[in-house]
Kinemage of the C-alpha trace (Angstrom):
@kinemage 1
@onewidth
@group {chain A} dominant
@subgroup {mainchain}
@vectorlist {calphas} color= white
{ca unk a 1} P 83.983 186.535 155.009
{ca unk a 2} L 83.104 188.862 152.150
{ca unk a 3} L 86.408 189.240 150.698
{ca unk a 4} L 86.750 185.171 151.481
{ca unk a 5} L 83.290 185.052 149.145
{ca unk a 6} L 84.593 187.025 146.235
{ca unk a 7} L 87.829 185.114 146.014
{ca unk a 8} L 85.727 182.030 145.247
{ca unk a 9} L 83.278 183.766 142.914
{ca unk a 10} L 86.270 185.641 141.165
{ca unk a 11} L 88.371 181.584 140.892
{ca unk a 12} L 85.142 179.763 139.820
{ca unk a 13} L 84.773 182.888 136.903
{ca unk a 14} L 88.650 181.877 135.757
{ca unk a 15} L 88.051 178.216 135.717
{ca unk a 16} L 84.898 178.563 133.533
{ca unk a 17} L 87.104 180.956 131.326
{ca unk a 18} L 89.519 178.503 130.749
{ca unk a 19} L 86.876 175.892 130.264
{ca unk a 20} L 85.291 178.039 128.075
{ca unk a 21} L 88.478 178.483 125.919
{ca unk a 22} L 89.448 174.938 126.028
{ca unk a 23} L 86.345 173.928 124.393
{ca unk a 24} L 86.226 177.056 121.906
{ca unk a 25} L 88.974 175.101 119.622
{ca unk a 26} L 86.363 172.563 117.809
{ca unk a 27} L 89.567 171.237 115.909
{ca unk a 28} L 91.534 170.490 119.398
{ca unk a 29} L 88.652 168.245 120.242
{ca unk a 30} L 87.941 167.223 117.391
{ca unk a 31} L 91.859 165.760 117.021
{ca unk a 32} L 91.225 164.530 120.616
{ca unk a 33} L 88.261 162.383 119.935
{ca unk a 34} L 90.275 161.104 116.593
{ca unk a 35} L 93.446 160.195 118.985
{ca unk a 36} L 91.456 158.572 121.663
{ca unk a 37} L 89.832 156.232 119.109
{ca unk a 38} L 92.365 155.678 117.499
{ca unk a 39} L 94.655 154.610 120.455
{ca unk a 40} L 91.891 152.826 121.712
{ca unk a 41} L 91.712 150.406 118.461
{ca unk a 42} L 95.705 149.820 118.947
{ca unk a 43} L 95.049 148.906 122.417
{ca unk a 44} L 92.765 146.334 121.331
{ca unk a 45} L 94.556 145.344 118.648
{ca unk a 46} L 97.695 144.615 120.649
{ca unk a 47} L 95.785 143.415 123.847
{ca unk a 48} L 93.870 140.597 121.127
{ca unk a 49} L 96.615 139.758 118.839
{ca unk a 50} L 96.078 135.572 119.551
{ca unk a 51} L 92.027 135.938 119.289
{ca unk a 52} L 92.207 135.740 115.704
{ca unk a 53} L 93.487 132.652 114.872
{ca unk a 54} L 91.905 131.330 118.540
{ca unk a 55} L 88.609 132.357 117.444
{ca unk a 56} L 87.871 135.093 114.533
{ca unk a 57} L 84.088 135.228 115.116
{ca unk a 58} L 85.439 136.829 118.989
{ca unk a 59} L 87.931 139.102 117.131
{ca unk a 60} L 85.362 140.339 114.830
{ca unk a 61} L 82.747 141.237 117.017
{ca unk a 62} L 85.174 143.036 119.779
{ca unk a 63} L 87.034 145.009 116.740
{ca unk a 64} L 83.338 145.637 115.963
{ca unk a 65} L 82.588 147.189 118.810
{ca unk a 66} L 84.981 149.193 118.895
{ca unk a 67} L 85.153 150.568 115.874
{ca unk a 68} L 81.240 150.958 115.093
{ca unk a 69} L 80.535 154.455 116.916
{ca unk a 70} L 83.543 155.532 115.230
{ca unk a 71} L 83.531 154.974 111.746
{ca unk a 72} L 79.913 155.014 109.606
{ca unk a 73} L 80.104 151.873 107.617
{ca unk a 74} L 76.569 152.398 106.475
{ca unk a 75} L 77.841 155.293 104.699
{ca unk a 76} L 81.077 154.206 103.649
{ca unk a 77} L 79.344 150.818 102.018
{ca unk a 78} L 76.684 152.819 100.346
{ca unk a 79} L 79.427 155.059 98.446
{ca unk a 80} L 81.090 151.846 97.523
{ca unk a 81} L 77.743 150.966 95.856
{ca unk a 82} L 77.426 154.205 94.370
{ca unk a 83} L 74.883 154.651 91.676
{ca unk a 84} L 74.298 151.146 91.864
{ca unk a 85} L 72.844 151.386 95.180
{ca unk a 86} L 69.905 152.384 93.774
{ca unk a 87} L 69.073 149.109 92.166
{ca unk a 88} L 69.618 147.159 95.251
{ca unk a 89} L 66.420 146.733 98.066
{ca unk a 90} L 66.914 147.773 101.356
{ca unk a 91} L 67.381 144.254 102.628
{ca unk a 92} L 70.325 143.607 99.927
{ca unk a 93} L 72.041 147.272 101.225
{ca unk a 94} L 71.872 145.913 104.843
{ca unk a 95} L 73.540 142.299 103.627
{ca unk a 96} L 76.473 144.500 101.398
{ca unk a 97} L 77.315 146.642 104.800
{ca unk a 98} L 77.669 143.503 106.893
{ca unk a 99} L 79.666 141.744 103.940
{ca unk a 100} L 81.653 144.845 103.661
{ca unk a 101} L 82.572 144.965 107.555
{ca unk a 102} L 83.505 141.498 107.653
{ca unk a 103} L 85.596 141.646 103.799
{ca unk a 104} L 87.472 144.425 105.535
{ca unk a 105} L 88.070 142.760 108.331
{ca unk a 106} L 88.493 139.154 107.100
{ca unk a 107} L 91.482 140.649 104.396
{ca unk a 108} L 93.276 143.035 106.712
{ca unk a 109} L 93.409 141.713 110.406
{ca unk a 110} L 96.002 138.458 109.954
{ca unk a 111} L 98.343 141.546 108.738
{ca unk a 112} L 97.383 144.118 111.421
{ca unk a 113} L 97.778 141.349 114.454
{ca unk a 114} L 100.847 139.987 113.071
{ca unk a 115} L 102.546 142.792 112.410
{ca unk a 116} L 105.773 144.206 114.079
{ca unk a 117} L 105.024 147.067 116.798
{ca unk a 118} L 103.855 150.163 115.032
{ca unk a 119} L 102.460 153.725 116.560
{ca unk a 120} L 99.606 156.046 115.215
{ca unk a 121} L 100.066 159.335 115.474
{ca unk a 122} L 97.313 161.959 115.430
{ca unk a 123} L 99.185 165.597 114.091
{ca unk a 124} L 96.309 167.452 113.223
{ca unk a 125} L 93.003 168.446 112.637
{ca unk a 126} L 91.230 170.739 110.271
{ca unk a 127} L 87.402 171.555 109.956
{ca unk a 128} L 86.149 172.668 106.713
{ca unk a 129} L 85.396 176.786 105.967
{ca unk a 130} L 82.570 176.183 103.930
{ca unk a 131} L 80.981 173.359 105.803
{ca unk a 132} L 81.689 173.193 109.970
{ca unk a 133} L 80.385 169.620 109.383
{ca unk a 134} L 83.289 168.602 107.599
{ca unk a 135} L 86.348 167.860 108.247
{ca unk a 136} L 90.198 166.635 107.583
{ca unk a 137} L 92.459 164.674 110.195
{ca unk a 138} L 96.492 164.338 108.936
{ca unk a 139} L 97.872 161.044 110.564
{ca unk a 140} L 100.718 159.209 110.430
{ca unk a 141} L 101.697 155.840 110.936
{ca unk a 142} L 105.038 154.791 112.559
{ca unk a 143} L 106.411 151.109 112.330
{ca unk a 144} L 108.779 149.596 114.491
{ca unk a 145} L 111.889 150.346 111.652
{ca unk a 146} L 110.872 153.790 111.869
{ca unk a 147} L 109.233 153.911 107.911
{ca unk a 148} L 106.133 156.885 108.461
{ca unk a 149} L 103.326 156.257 106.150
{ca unk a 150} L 100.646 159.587 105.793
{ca unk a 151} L 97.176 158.679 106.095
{ca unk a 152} L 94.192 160.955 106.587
{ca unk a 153} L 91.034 160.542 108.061
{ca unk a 154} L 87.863 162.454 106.470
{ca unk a 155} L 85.417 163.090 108.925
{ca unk a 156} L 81.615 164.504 108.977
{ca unk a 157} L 79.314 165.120 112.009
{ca unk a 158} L 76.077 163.582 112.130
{ca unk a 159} L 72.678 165.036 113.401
{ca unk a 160} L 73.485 163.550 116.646
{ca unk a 161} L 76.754 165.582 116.646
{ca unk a 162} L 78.906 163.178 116.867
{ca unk a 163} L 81.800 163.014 114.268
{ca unk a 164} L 81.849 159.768 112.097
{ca unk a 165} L 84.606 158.968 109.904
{ca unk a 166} L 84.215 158.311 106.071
{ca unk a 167} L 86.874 157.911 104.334
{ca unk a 168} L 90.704 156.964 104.663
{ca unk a 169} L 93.424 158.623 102.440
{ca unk a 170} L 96.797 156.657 102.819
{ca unk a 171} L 99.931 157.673 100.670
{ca unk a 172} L 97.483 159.739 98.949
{ca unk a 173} L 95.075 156.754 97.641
{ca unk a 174} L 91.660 157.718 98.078
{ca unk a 175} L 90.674 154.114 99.361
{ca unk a 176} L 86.944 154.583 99.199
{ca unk a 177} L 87.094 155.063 95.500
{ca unk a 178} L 89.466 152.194 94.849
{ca unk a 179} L 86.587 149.884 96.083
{ca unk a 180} L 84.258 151.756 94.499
{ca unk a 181} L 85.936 151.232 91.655
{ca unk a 182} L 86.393 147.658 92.000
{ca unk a 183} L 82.095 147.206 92.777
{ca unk a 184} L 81.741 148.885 89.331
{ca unk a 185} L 83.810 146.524 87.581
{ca unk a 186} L 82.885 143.639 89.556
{ca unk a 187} L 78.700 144.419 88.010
{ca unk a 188} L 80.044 145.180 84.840
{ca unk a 189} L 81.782 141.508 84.869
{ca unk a 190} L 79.211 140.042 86.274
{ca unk a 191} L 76.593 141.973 83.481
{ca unk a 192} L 74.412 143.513 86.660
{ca unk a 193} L 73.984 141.255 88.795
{ca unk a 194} L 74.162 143.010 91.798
{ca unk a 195} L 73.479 140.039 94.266
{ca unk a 196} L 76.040 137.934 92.764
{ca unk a 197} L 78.368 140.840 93.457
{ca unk a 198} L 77.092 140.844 97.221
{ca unk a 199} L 77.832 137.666 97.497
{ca unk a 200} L 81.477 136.907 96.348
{ca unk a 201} L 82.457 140.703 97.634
{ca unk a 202} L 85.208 139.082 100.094
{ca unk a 203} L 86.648 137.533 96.774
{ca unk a 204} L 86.329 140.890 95.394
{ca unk a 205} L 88.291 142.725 98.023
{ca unk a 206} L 91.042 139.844 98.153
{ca unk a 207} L 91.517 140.864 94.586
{ca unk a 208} L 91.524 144.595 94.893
{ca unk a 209} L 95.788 144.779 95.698
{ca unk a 210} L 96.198 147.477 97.458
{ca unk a 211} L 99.718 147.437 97.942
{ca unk a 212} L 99.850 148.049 94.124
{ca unk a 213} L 97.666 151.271 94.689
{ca unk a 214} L 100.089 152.613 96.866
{ca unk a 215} L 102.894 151.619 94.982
{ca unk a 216} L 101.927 153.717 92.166
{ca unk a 217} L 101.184 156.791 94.486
């Protein structure tokens, strides 16, 4: 009964070893929690391909929901803004988020949903020396023909812990800058207005050709 005893003790002391080891890598999980959103978002994607020409306000607020405890569009708008965010009021930074989720959203979705079968592929993750709230996640996306396209993911843990991404690198265009660059020339065209610039955004981002961005890469 003893000997019966110590086995137990001695397995329950391995499997909290390799427990222990499995969550000692911080960038294994951390590439883990990246792949399961991101499968999860081409799951929806291909599960609601007819919603958005059924009924886009349905399509937006599922894609929403899916992608809001994922990726900090708080942050991500307010770096958009960038110095200018400090004319705006806190009821004007609220409206620019929500146009900025639905610009995104509104340009880019007809071309996700129609596209051809593609694959994400999560390859790696890397956390910062200097800062182990930082962090780097090297992706790749494969279409049907079998082009790859590298995109990165940079990531940053909140207070909460949980990791939040805030910025996407693909073909090496920093795309957070590109519309940050496109908000400053929008208020220098429109001589600093900054609520006229809230308001025709989704013209803004219809503008901002991407495609020509990477081209140039």
């Amino acid at each position: 009964m003893i000997a019966l005893k110590q086995r137990f003790i001695w397995m329950f002391a391995m499997l909290a070893l390799v427990a222990g080891q499995a969550w000692a890598d911080p960038e294994a999980d951390l590439k883990h929690y990246v792949d399961e959103n991101t499968q999860k978002l081409v799951q929806k994607l291909n599960e609601e391909k007819g919603l958005y020409e059924r009924d886009p306000e349905a399509f937006y607020a599922s894609m929403n929901e899916t992608l809001d405890q994922f990726v900090d569009f708080r942050r991500i708008a307010a770096r958009v803004m960038g110095r200018y965010a400090r004319q705006t009021s806190p009821e004007q930074r609220d409206e620019f988020v929500d146009k900025f989720k639905r610009s995104l959203f509104d340009s880019y979705a007809q071309a996700l949903v129609t596209a051809d079968n593609f694959e994400i592929r999560v390859l790696d993750a890397s956390i910062m020396d200097q800062n182990a709230d930082r962090a780097s996640v090297q992706m790749e996306v494969v279409t049907a023909s079998g082009n790859r396209y590298p995109v990165t993911y940079s990531m940053y843990r909140n207070s909460e812990g949980r990791w939040l991404m805030e910025n996407v690198i693909v073909e090496g265009v920093n795309i957070g800058l590109a519309f940050r660059d496109r908000f400053a020339q929008e208020m220098e065209q429109n001589r600093g207005q900054v609520q006229l610039v809230i308001d025709n955004w989704s013209d803004a981002v219809e503008a901002l050709n991407l495609d020509e961005e990477l081209d140039r890469s």
